[in-house]
N, C-alpha and C positions, 0 to 999 in steps of 0.2 A: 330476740333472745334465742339463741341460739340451744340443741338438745344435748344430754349428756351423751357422750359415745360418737358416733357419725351421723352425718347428717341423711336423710331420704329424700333425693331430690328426685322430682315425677316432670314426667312429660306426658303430652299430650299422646294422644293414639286414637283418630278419630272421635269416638264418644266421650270414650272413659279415659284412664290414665295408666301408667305401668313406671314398677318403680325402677331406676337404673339397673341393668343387670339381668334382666327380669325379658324372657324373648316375647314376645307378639306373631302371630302368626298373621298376615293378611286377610283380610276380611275378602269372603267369598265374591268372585263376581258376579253381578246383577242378573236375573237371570233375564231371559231375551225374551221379552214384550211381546204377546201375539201368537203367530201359530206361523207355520213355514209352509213350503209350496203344499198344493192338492197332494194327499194321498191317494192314486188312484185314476179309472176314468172319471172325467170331471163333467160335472151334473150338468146335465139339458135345462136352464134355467137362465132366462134373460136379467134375474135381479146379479148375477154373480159376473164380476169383473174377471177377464180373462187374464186381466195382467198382473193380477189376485192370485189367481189362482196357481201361476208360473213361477211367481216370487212370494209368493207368502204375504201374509196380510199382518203387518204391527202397528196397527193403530190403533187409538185408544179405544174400542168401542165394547159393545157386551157380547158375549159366547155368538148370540143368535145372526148380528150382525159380521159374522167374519166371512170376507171374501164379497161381501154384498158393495156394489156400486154407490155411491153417494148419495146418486137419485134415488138410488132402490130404497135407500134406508129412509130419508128424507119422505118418501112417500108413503113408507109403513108407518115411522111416526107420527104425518099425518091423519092417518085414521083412529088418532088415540090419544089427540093432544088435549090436556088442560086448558079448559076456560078462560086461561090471566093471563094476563098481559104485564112485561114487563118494559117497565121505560124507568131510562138512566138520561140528565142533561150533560153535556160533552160541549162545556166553553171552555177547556183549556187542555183538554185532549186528553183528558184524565185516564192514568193504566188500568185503571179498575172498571171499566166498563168490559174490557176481556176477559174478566171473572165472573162478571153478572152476566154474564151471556153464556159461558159455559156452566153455569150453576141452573140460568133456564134450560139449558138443553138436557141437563142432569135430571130435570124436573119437567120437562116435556110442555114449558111454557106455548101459548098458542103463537106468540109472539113475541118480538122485541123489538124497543121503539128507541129510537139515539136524538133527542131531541138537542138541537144547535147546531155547532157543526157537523158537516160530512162526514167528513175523514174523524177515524176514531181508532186509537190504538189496538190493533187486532191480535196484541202478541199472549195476551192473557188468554185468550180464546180457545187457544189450541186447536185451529184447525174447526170445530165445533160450531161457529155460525154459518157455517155447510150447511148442514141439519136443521138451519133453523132458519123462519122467515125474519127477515130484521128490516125495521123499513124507518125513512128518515121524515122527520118534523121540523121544521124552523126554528119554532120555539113552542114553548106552553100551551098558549094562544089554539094554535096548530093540531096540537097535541089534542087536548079538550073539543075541539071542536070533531076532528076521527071522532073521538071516542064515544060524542057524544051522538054520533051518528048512528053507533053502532050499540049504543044500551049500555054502554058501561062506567060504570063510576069511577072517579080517577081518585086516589089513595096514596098522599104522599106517606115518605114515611123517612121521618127525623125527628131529633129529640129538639122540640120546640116547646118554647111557654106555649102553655094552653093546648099539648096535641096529649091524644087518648094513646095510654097504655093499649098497645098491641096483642098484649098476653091478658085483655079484659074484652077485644074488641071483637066482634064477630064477624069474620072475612065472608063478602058476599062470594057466590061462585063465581059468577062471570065479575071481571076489575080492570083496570089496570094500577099497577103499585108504580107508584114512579119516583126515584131517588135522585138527590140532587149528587154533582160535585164530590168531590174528595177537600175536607178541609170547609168549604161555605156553607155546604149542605144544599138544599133546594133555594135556589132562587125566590126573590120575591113573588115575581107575575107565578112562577109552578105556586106556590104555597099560598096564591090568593086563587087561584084555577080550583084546586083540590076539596072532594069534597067533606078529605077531614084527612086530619094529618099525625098520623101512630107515632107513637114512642116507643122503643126497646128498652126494657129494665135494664140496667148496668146499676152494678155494687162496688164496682172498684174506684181508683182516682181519675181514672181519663174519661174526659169530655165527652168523646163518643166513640164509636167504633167503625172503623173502615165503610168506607162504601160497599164493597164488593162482600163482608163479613155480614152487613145489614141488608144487603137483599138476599143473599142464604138462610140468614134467620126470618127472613118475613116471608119468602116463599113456602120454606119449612112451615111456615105457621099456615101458613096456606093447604098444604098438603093434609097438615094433619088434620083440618076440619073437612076437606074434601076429597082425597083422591082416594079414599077405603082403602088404604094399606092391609 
C-alpha cells in the first residue's frame, strides 16, 4: 500500500539509513592502532625491541607493554598470572578455540590446554597465544591425569542434565575449566573425567551459547570471585 504524495525510499549508509536526496558525508577514518616510531633517544632497556622502536609498535597490547618484545611481556605476565587453567577439546579444529585463548590471555590464565588434536585454528587468537603457555593433551584421560598431578580439579562447563548452575557455584582458586566442541559440547570420556560440570543461565530460545562466549563467561565468573578487581 503505497503513501499519499511521493514515495521515501531509503538506503542503506553503513549503520543507519539516509533518505534520497539527502548527502551523507563519509565516516571518519579508523584511527591508527598503537603508537609510532620512539620519540627521542631510545631507552637503555633490554625488555624493548629495537625494531619497535624504529617502526612503531600496533599491536594489540596495553599502554605499559608498547615497544616491549614478546619475551619481555610473556615474562612480566608471568610474574602475575592466575591460578586457572583453561582447556578447550579440538576434534574437528573448531574456530573458537582462538577466542578462548585470547579471552585467557585477556584474563592472565596460567595456562591453556588444546586437548585432541594438535593443530588448532590460530586465527581467532590474534597473535596472543605468544603471551601465553599453551600445551597439548591427547585427550581427557591425558588431561585429568596433568592435572591431577598438579592439585587441580577439572571443571567442565556445559549445559548438561544434572550440571550445577555456575552463577550458584563456588569457583575454587586453583582449576582447570575445560570446554568441549562448538555444537557437541564436552565429549563423553571429558564429562565422565570432570569433577562437576557448570551450567550457564540462558533465558532466551537457543540451546546454548558459543564455545568461545562460554569460556568468557566462566572465566569472568572466575575473576570476580578471585582476582580483587
Amino acid at each position: 500500500m503505497g503513501c499519499e504524495g511521493h514515495s521515501l525510499r531509503v538506503r542503506a549508509v553503513g549503520f543507519g539509513s539516509v533518505a534520497d536526496g539527502e548527502t551523507h558525508s563519509a565516516p571518519p577514518a579508523d584511527p591508527q592502532v598503537g603508537v609510532g616510531p620512539w620519540p627521542g633517544p631510545w631507552p637503555d632497556d633490554a625488555r624493548y625491541d629495537p625494531d619497535l622502536l624504529r617502526d612503531g609498535d600496533r599491536r594489540n597490547v596495553v599502554d605499559r607493554y608498547r615497544y616491549w618484545t614478546v619475551a619481555a611481556i610473556r615474562a612480566d605476565l608471568d610474574t602475575r598470572r592466575h591460578p586457572f587453567h583453561v582447556a578447550v577439546e579440538n576434534w574437528e579444529h573448531d574456530f573458537n578455540i582462538g577466542s578462548v585463548v585470547r579471552t585467557a590471555n585477556a584474563f592472565n590464565a596460567a595456562g591453556v590446554h588444546v586437548v585432541g588434536r594438535r593443530r588448532w585454528n590460530r586465527r581467532g587468537a590474534m597473535v596472543t597465544d605468544a603471551y601465553m603457555h599453551v600445551s597439548h593433551h591427547e585427550d581427557a584421560a591425558t588431561l585429568v591425569a596433568w592435572a591431577g598431578s598438579q592439585g587441580l580439579p577439572v571443571l567442565g562447563v556445559d549445559n548438561l542434565p544434572g550440571s550445577v548452575a555456575l552463577e550458584t557455584y563456588v569457583l575454587p582458586r586453583r582449576c582447570v575449566l575445560l570446554f568441549g566442541q562448538e555444537g557437541p559440547g564436552l565429549s563423553e570420556p571429558a564429562r565422565a573425567a570432570c569433577e562437576a560440570v557448570l551450567s550457564i543461565a540462558q533465558f532466551g530460545s537457543t540451546r546454548s551459547i558459543n564455545a568461545g562466549a562460554a569460556a568468557a563467561v566462566a572465566m569472568h565468573a572466575w575473576v570476580r570471585t578471585h582476582a580483587g578487581v
